[in-house]
N, C-alpha and C positions, 0 to 999 in steps of 0.2 A: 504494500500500500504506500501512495507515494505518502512525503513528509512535507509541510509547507512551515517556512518562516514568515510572521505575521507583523506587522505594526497596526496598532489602530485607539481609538478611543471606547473610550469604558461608560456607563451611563454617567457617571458625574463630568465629564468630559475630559480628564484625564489620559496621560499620554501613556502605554503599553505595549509590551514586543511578547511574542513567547515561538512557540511551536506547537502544533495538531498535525496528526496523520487523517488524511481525508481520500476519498477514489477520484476526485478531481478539486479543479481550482475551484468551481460553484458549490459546491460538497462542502470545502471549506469557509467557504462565506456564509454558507447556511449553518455549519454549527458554528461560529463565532458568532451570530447574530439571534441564537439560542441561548447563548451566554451573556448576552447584554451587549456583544464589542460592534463597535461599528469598524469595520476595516478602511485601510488606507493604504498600506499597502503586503502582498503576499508573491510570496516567490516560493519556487518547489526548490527543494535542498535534493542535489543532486546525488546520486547512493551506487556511484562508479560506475554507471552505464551496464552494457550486456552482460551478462554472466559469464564469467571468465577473463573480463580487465580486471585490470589491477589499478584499483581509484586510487587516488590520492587520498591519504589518510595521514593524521600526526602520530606519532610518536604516547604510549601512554606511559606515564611515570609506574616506578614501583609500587608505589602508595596509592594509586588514581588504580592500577590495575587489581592488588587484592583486594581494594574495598569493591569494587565490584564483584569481583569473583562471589566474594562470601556474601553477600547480599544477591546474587544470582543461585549459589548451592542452598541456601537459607531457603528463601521461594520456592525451590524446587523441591528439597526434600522437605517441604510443608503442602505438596501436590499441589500446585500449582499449574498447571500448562505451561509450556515455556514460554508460548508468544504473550502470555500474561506477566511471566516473571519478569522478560526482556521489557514490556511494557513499564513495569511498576519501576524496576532500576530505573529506567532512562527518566522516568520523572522527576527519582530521587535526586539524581546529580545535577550537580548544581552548576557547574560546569557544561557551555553550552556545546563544547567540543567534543566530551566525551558522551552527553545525550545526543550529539551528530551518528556519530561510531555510534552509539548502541543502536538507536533507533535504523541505521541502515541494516544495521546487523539482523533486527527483528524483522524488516522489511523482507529481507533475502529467505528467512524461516519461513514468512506466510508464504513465501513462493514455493514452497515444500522440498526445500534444499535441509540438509543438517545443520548441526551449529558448528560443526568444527568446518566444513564447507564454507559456509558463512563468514566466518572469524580466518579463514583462508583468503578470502579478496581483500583483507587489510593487514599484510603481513609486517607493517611499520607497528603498531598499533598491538597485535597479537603474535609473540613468537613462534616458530617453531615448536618448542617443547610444548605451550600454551597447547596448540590444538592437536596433537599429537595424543595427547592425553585427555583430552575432552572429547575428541575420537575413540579412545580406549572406551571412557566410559559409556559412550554412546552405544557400541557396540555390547557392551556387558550388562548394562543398563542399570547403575549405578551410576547416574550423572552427577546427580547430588552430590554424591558423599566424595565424588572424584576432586568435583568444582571445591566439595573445602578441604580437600589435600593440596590442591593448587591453590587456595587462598593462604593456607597455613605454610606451606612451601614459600610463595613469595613477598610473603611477611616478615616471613626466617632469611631471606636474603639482601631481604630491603634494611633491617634491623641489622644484619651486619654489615652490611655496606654503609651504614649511619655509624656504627660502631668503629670500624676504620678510619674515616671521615674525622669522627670529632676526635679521635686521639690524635692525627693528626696535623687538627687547627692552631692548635697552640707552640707547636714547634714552625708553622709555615708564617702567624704572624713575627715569632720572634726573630725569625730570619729577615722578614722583609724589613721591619724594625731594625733590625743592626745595620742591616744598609744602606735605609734610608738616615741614619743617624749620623753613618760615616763619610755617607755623600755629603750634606751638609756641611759635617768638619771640613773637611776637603776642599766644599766649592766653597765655602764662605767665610767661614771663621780663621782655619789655617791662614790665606792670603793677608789678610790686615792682621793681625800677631808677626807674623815672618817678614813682614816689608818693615818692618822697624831693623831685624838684623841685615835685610838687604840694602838699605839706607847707611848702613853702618859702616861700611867696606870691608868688614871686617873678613875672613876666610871664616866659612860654614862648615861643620863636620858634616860628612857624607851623610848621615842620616838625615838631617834637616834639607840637605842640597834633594834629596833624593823625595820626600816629601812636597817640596816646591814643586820640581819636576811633576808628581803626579798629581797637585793639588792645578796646576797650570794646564795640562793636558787636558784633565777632566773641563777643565774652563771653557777652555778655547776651544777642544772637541769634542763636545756633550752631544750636541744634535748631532755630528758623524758615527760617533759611537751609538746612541740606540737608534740610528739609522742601520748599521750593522747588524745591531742587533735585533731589532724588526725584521732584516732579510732573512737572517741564521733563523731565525723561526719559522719566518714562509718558508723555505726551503725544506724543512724538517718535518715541516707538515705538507709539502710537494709530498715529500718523498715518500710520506706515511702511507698517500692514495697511490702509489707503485708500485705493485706486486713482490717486484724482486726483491726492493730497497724495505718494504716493511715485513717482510720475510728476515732480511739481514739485519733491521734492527731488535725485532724480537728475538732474533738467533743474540745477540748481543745482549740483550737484557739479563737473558736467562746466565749468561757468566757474572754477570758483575756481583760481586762479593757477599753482598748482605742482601738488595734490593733482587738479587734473583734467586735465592731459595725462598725468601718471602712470598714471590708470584709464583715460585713452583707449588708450594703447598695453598695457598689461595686458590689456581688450576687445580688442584688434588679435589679440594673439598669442593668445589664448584662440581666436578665432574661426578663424586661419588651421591651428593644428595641429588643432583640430575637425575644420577641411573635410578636412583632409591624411589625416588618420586613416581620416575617411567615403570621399573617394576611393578611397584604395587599398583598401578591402573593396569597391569595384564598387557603392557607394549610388550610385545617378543624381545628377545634379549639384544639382538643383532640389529633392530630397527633403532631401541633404547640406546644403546652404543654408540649409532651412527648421531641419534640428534643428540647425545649429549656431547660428543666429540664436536657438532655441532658451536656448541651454546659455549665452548672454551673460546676466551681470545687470544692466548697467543698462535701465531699458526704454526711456532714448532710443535709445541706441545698440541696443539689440532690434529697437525698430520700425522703425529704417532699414535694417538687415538684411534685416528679412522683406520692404522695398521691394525690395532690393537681388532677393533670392530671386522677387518677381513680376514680376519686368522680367528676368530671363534667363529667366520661365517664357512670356513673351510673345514671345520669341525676342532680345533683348539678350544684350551680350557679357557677361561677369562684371568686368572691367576698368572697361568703362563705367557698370555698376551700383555697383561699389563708389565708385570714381573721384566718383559723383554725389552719397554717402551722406555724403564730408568725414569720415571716422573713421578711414580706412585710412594713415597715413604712407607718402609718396610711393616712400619705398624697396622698402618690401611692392606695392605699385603696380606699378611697374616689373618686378619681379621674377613678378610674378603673370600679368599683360601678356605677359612673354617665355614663361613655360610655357603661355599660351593659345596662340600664336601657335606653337609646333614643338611641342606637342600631348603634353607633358611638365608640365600642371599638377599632379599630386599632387607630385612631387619637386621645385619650384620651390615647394609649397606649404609641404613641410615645411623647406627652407631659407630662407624668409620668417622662417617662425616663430621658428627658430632664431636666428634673426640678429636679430629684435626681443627676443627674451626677453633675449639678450645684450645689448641695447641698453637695453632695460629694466633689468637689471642691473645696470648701471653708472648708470644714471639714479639708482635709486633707493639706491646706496652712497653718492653723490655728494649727493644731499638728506640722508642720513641724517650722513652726514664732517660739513657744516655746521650740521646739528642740534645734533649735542654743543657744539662751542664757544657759537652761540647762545643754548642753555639756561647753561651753565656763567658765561656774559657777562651774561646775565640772571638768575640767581642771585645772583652778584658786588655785580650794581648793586641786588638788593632789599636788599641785607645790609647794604651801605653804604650806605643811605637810614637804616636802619634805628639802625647805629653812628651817622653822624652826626646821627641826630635824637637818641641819648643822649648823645652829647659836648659840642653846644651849649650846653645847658642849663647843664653843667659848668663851661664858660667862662666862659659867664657867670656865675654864682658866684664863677669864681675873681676876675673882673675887679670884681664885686663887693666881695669880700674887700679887696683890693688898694684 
């Protein structure tokens, strides 16, 4: 049923927008005018043309997506019809973007397609694993109860992704903070302090001459410099949309010292509560593989995955597939290994997961505790480069005097 977007007046004469689904534009003028509204103007919200384009659709947040989920599993496992459920959500939100998406999405149902079919022409909007497993449950006919494992699933990843996040605000402002601190010293305070000993004629110790030097540079080439650096950023984000070059950077990532075991076990746990998730909606083991290898981003670690996924599709174990990939931490190993083996891998999967994110946790509190002093220790020691390259100077004058 198409969708229309409304303006019009109210009986006090009052000015009003919303949206109705109506079978035509006179349809919808006649139920606005049952409503009290007098129209002004209506257009049909367009729901990506024939079946099988791919409209244009935004992007839905982690938070914008399990709130709906679980208010879509809710309605449903309280029987519901679905074109009811899709109904009553798209009212609740409040957001007119995401009652766009739903309401096309309910649109595409009445035309008696599936919902994971549905939630397929807006693949921006709903990922892969999303209808993958809304699919599962379709077919098993547990839709419900699937939709609040996928609510409670991307809850649990929204909530560590926030978790990440904030341990890491406080160490990114205090860096930007030291910079901005020591740019200052530099562009402006150093120069009038140090033109009293340059006035002086006196000979300057190299630490002060050296200081001038970069208090002077930064001066006179501020705008070339984060000109430069403006570029080194386009280019780094050129290079990111470039197959080979962000192949080679992720391949780079993954050695760097601290920041790449941290994204290796990040991928770890990313991949095992995927599989866990796919498992328990009854995805085949080999399709679950393939989209959770999917939903990884780096693509070294993707394309060993997807080895991983073609060697238990040639009949290997999932133990000896990961085992051979070297991404997996030996503990999720072990643990994955024992639910193969008494035939309980989804719930050995989701305790892997569990137990890495918490290990991740602490990993990454533990780099972030030695961050602060670090920074705070290197702050310290510019500042005091920075005093004693004005204090020399001083002495020596006084020893001069003297």
């Amino acid at each position: 049923m198409p969708t229309f977007d409304y303006r019009a007046d109210d009986a006090q004469g009052r000015r009003c927008k919303g949206r109705l689904e109506a079978d035509s534009p006179r349809h919808a003028r006649q139920l606005m005018r049952e409503r009290g509204l007098w129209p002004r103007e209506l257009n049909e919200v367009s729901t990506g043309g024939p079946v099988g384009a791919q409209p244009r659709s935004g992007r839905l947040g982690a938070a914008e997506l399990a709130l709906l989920t679980l208010q879509l599993s809710t309605l449903v496992q309280a029987g519901l019809p679905l074109e009811e459920a899709l109904e009553a959500v798209t009212k609740q939100s409040a957001r007119r973007k995401v009652a766009g998406l739903l309401s096309a999405v309910r649109s595409r149902v009445m035309e008696g397609h599936a919902l994971s079919t549905a939630l397929g022409l807006f693949p921006k909007a709903f990922p892969e694993l999303f209808r993958a497993t809304v699919a599962a449950g379709e077919r098993s006919g547990h839709l419900g109860h699937v939709l609040e494992q996928l609510a409670a699933y991307t809850q649990a990843r929204q909530a560590s992704r926030q978790k990440i996040q904030m341990a890491l605000v406080y160490p990114l402002i205090l860096m930007l903070a030291s910079v901005a601190i020591v740019g200052f010293l530099l562009g402006y305070v150093v120069p009038d302090v140090v033109k009293i000993f340059v006035d002086s004629g006196q000979p300057l110790p190299w630490l002060t001459q050296a200081l001038i030097g970069l208090s002077d540079g930064l001066r006179n080439h501020f705008l070339a410099l984060m000109g430069a650096l403006g570029t080194l950023i386009c280019l780094w984000r050129w290079s990111l949309r470039q197959p080979l070059w962000r192949l080679r950077w992720h391949r780079l990532v993954l050695k760097l010292p601290v920041a790449g075991e941290v994204l290796r076990a990040m991928e770890a746990a990313r991949f095992a509560s995927t599989l866990a998730i796919l498992g328990k909606s009854a995805v085949p083991l080999v399709d679950a593989l393939e989209i959770a290898a999917a939903v990884i981003g780096n693509l070294t670690i993707r394309a060993r995955m997807v080895d991983v996924a073609r060697s238990v599709r040639e009949g290997g174990t999932l133990t000896r597939g990961l085992e051979l990939s070297g991404d997996i931490p030996p503990m999720m190993l072990h643990m994955i290994a024992s639910g193969e083996r008494a035939g309980e891998l989804d719930q050995m999967l989701v305790r892997a997961a569990e137990q890495q994110e918490n290990s991740l946790a602490a990993r990454i509190a533990l780099v972030v505790s030695l961050f602060e002093p670090a920074m705070l220790v290197l702050m310290g020691g510019v500042v005091l480069l920075i005093v004693m390259a004005i204090l020399l100077p001083i002495l020596s004058l006084n020893q001069l005097v003297n």
